[in-house]
C-alpha positions as CSV (number, residue, x, y, z in Angstrom):
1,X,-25.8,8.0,-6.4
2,X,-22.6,9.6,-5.4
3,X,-19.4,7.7,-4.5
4,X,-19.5,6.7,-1.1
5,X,-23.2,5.3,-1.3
6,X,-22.6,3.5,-4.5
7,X,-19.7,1.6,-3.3
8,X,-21.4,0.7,-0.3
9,X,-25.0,-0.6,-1.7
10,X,-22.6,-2.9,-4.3
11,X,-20.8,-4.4,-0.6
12,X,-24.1,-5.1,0.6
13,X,-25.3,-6.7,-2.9
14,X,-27.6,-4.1,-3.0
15,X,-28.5,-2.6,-6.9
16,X,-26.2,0.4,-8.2
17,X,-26.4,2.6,-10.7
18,X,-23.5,1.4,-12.0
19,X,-20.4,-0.6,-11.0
20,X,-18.7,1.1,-9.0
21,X,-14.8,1.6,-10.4
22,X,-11.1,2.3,-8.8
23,X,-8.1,3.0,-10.6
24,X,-5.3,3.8,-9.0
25,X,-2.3,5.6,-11.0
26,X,1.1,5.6,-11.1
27,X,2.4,8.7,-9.8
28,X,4.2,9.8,-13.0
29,X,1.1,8.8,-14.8
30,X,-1.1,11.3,-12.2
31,X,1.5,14.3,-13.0
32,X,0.6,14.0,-16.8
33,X,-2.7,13.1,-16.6
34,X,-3.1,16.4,-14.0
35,X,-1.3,18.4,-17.1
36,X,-3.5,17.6,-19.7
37,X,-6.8,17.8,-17.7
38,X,-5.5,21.6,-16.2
39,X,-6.2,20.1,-13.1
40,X,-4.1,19.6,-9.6
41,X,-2.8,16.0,-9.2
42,X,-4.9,15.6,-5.9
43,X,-8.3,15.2,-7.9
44,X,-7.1,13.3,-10.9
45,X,-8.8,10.0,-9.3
46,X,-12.2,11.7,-8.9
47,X,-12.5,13.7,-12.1
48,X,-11.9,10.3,-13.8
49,X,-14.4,8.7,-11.6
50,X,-13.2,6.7,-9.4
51,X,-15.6,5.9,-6.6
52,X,-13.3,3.9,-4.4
53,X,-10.7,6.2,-2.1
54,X,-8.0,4.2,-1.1
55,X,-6.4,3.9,2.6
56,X,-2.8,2.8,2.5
57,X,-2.1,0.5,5.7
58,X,1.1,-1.4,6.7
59,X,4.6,-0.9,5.2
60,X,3.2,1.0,2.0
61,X,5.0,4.5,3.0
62,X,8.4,2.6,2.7
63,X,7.5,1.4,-1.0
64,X,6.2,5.0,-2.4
65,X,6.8,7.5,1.2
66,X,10.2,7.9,0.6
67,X,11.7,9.6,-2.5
68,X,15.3,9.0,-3.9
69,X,16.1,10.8,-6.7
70,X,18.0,8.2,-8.7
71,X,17.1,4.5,-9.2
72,X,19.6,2.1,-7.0
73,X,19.0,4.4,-3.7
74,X,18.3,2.6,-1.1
75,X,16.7,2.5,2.5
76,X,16.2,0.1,5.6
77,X,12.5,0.5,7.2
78,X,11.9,-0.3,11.0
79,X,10.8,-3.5,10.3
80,X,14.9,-4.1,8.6
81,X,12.9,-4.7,5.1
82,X,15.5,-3.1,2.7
83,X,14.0,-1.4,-0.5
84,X,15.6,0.3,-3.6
85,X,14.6,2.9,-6.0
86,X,13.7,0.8,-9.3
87,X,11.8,3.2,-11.8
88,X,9.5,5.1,-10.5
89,X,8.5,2.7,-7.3
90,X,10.7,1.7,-4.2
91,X,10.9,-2.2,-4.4
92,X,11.7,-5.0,-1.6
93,X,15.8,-5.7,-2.3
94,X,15.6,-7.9,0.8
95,X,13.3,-8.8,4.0
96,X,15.1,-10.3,7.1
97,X,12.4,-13.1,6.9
98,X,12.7,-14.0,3.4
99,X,14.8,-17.4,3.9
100,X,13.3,-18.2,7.4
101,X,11.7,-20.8,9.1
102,X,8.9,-20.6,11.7
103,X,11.6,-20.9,14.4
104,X,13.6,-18.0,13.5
105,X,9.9,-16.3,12.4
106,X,9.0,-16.4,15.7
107,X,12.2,-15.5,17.4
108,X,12.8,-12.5,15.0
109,X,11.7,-9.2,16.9
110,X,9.1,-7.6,15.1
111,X,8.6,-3.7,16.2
112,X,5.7,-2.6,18.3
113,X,5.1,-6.2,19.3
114,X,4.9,-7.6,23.2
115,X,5.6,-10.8,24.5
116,X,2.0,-11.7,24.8
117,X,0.6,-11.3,21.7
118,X,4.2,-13.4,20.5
119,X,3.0,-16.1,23.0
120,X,-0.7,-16.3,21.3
121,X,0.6,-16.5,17.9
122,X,2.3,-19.7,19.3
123,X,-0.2,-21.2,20.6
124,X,-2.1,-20.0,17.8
125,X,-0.2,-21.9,15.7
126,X,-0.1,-25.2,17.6
């Protein structure tokens, strides 16, 4: 079985020839792991045999997208979540929701949203 059709007969409880595996490494960790195996960092994952290949979604790019050189560097995204450079990972410093309540949840403006899909998530609510 390759990859793709071993992780997908294991989601549909189907047999395998074996369990299918996903790692996921720190970057650092990639760049010496690509050294040692004379490899480029790009196919560290599969050489070690990971089957699972991993889509980021949501605010992701803020937390590892953007690269400051020295730890305490900061950034606001678009969604006014502020991170900072701690090791070798951006990490949340503070979220404009973090001490709110539903009231000023739903009055915050979140990007890319309309006023309709804000009214359903009312009602939705209810």
């Amino acid at each position: 079985m390759n990859s793709k059709s071993r992780v997908h007969a294991a989601l549909r409880r189907e047999p395998v020839d074996r369990v299918p595996i996903w790692m996921w490494f720190p970057p650092d960790t990639t760049r010496g792991l690509s050294k040692v195996l004379d490899i480029p960092a790009a196919r560290v994952a599969g050489v070690m045999g990971d089957d699972v290949r991993q889509a980021w979604v949501g605010n992701n790019y803020a937390m590892e997208g953007i690269v400051h050189e020295r730890d305490g560097e900061t950034h606001t995204d678009f969604w006014g979540v502020e991170w900072v450079k701690d090791g070798p990972f951006n990490q949340i410093r503070f979220s404009p929701l973090q001490e709110a309540d539903e009231d000023e949840i739903f009055r915050y403006t979140y990007p890319f949203l309309t006023s309709g899909l804000i009214s359903f998530c009312r009602i939705w609510s209810q």
